[in-house]
PASEBA-1860 file (N, C-alpha, C; in nm, 3 decimals):
! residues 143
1> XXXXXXXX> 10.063/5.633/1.581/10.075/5.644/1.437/10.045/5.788/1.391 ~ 9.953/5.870/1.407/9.909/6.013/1.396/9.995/6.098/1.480 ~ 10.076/6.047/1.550/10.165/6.126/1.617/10.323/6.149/1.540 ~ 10.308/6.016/1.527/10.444/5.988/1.456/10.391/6.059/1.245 ~ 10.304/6.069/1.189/10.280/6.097/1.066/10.241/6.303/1.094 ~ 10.210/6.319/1.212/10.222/6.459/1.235/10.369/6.505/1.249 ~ 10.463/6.446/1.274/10.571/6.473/1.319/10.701/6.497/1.174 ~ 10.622/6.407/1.106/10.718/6.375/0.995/10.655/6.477/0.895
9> XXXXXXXX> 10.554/6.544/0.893/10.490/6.659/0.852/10.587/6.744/0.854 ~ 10.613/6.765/0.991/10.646/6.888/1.029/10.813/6.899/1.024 ~ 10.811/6.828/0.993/10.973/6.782/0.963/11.020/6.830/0.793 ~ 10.927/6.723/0.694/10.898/6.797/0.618/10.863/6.895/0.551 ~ 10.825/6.984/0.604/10.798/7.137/0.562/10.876/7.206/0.637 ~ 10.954/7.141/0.741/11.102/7.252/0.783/11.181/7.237/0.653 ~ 11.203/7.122/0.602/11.237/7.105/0.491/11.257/7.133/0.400 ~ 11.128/7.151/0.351/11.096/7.271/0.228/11.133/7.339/0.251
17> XXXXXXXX> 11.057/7.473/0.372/11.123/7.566/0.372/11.213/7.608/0.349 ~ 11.342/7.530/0.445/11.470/7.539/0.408/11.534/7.578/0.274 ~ 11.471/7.454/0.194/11.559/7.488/0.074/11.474/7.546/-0.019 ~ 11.363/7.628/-0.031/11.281/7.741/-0.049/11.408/7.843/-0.025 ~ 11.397/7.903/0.112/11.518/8.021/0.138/11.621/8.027/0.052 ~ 11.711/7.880/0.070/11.839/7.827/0.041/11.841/7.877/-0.053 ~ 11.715/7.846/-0.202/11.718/7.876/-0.312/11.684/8.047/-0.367 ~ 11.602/8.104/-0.274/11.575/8.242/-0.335/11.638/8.353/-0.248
25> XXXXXXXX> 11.698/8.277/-0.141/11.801/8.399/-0.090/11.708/8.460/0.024 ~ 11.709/8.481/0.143/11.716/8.566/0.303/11.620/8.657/0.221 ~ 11.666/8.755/0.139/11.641/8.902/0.138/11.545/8.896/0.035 ~ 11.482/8.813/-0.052/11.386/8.842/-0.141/11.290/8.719/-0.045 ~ 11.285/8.610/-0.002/11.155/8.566/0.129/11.133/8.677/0.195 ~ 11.203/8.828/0.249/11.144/8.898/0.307/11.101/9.003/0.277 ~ 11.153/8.977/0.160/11.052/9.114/0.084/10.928/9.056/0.021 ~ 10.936/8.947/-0.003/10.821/8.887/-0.043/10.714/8.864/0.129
33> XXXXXXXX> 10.740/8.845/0.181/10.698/8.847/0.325/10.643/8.969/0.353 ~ 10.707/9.082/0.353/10.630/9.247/0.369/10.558/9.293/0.233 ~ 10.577/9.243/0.116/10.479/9.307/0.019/10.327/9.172/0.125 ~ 10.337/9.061/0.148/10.239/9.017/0.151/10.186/9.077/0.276 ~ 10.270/9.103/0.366/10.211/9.213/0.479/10.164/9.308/0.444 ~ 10.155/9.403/0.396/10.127/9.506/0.325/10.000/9.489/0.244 ~ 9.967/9.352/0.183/9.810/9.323/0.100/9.744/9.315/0.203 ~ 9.804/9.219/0.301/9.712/9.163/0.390/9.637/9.304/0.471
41> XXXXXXXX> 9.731/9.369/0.549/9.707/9.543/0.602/9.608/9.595/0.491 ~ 9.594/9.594/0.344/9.541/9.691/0.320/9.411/9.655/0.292 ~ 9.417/9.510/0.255/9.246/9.469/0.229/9.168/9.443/0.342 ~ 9.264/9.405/0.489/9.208/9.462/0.615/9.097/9.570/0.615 ~ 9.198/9.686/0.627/9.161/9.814/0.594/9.072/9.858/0.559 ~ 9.063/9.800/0.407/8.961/9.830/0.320/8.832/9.689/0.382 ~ 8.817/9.636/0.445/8.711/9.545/0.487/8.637/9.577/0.585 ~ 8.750/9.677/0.680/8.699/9.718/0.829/8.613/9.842/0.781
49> XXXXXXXX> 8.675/9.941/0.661/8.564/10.065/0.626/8.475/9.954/0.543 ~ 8.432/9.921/0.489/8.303/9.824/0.396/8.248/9.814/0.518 ~ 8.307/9.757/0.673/8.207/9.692/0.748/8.164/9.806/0.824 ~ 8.256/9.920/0.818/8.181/10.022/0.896/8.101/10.094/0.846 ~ 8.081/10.115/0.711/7.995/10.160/0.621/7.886/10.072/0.631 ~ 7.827/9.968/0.620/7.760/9.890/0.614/7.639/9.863/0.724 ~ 7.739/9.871/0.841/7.700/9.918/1.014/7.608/10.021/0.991 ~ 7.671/10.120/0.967/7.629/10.241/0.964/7.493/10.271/0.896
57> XXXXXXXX> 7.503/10.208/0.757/7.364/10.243/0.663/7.263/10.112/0.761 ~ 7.299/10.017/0.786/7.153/9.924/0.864/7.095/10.009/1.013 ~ 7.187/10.074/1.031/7.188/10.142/1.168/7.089/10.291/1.122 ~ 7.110/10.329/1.052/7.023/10.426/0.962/6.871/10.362/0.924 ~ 6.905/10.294/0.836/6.795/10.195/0.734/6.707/10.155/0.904 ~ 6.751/10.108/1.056/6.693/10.102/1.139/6.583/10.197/1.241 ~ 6.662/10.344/1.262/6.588/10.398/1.236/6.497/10.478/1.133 ~ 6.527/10.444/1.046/6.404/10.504/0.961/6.267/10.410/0.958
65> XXXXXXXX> 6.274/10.309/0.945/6.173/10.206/1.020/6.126/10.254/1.112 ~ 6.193/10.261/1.234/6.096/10.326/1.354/6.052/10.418/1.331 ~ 6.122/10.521/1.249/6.040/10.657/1.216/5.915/10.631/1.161 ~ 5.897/10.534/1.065/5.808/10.500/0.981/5.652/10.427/1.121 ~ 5.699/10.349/1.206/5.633/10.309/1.316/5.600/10.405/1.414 ~ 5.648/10.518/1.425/5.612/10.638/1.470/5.502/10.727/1.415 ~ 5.560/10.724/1.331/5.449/10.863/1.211/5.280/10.766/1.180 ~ 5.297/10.643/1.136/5.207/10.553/1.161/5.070/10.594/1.325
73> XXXXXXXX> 5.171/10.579/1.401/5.135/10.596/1.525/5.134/10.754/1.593 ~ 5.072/10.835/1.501/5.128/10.997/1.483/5.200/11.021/1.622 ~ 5.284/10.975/1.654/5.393/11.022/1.760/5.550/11.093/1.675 ~ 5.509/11.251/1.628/5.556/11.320/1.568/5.688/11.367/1.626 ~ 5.685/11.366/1.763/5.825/11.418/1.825/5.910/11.312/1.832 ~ 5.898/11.157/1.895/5.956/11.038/1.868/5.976/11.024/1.671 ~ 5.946/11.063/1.589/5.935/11.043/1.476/6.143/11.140/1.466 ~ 6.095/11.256/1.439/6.175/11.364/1.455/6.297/11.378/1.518
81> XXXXXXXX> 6.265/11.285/1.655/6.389/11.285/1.733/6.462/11.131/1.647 ~ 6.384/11.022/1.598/6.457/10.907/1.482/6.484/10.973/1.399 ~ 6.476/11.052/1.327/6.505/11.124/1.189/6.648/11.166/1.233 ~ 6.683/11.236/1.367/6.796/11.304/1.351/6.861/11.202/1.404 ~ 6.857/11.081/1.476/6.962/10.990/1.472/6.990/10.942/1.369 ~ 6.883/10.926/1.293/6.905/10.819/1.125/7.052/10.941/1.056 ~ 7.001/11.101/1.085/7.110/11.135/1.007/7.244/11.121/1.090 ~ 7.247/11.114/1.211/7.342/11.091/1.243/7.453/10.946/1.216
89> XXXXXXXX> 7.338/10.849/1.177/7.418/10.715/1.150/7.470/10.708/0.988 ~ 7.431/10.828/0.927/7.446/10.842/0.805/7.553/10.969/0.789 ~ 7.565/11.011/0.881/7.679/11.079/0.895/7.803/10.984/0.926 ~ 7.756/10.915/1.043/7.909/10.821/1.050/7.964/10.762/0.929 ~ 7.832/10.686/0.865/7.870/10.608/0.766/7.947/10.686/0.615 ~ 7.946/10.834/0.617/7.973/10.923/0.540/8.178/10.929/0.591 ~ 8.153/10.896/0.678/8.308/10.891/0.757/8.378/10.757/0.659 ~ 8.350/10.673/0.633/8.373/10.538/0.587/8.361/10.532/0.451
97> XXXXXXXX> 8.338/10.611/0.396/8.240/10.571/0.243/8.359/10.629/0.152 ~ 8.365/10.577/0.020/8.437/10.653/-0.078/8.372/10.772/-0.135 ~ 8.451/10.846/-0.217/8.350/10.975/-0.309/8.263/10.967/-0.337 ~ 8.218/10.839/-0.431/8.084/10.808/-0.480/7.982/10.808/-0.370 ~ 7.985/10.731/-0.304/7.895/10.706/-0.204/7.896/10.841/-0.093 ~ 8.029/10.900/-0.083/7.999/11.018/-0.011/7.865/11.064/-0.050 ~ 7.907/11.122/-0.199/7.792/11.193/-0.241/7.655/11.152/-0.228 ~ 7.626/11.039/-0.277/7.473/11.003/-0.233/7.444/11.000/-0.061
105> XXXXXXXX> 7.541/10.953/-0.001/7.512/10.962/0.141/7.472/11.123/0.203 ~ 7.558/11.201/0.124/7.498/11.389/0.152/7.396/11.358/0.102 ~ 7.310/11.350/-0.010/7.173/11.369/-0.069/7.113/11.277/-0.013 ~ 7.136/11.181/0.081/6.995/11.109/0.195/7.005/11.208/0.345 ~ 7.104/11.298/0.346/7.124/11.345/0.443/7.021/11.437/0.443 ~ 7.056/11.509/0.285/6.965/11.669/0.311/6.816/11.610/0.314 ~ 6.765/11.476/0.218/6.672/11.448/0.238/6.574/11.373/0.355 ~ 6.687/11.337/0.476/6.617/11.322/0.620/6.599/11.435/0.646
113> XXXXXXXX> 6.695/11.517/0.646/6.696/11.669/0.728/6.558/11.742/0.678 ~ 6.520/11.731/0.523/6.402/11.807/0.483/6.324/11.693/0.551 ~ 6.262/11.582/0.570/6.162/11.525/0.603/6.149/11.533/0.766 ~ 6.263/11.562/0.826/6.258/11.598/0.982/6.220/11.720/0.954 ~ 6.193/11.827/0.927/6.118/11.963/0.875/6.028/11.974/0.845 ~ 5.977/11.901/0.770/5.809/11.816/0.735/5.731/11.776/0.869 ~ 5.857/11.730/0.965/5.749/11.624/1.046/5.748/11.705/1.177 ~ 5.844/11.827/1.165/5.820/11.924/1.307/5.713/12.017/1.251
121> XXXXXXXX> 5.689/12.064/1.101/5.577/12.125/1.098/5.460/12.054/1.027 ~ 5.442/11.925/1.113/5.307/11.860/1.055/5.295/11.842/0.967 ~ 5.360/11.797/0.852/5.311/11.838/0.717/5.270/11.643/0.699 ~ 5.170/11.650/0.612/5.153/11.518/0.541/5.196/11.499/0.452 ~ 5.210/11.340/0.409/5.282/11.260/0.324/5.406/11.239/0.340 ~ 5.490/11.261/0.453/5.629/11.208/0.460/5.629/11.101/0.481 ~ 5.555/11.012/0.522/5.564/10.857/0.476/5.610/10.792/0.355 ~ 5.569/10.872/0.263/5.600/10.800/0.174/5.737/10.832/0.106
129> XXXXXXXX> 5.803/10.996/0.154/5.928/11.024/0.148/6.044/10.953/0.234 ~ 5.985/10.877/0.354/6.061/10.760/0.422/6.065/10.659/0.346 ~ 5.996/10.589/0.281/6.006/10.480/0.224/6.122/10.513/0.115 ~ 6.097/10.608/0.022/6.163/10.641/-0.055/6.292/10.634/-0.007 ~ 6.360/10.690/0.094/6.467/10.711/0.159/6.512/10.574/0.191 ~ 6.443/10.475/0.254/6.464/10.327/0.309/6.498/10.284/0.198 ~ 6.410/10.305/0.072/6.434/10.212/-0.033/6.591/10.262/-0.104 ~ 6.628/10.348/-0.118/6.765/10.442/-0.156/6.876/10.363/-0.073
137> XXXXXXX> 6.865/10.364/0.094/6.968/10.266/0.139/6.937/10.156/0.112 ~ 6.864/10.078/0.104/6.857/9.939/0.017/6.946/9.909/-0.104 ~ 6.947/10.071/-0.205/7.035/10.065/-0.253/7.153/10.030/-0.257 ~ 7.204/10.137/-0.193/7.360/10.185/-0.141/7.391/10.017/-0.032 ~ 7.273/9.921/0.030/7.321/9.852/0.095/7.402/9.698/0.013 ~ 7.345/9.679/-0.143/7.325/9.574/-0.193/7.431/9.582/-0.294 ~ 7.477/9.706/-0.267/7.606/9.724/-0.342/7.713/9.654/-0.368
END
């Protein structure tokens, strides 16, 4: 019975189809067919940069945490050497991002880069310029 009511499905919507075409003509089903190729491609597109952007700032937002578990633990060179990966994952994610977000993504950049400068010459209180920074991609993440 489910064999035979699958069958008559499919029978039916050859059906349709058919006289779908029949009625709007070969050449506008396929242009209607490539404009929908064409949405489909572009919100792709636009989903795969969102997800690579996204990657990118948790991958950041990750190490800066450890940085933060470092400096805690005054292990200043492990601190320093996370700082310049964090900018590096914030560089990728600068690859992905629109204008807007370019721009703020440069101004967390210069501001790891100054707090990796802080933390090769000892300086105190960059803790709390990490947080600041964590809390900024929190931002940019909830977007």
């Amino acid at each position: 019975m489910l064999r035979f009511l699958g069958m008559l499905t499919i029978i039916g919507l050859a059906f349709i189809w058919g006289v779908y075409i029949g009625l709007e003509g070969t050449d506008a089903v396929l242009h209607k067919a490539k404009q929908l190729s064409a949405q489909v491609l572009a919100s792709t597109s636009a989903l795969e940069r969102n997800l690579s952007l996204r990657s990118s700032l948790v991958n950041a937002k990750e190490r800066l945490v450890q940085v933060k578990v470092e400096l805690l633990d005054k292990n200043y060179g492990k601190a320093a050497t996370g700082l310049g990966e964090a900018r590096q994952a914030l560089k990728k994610a600068m690859e992905a991002a629109d204008e807007e977000n370019k721009q703020k993504l440069k101004e967390e950049m210069e501001k790891v880069e100054a707090v990796k400068r802080d933390v090769q010459a000892l300086k105190t209180g960059v803790q709390a310029r990490v947080d600041e920074i964590v809390n900024e991609l929190d931002g940019l993440l909830t977007r």
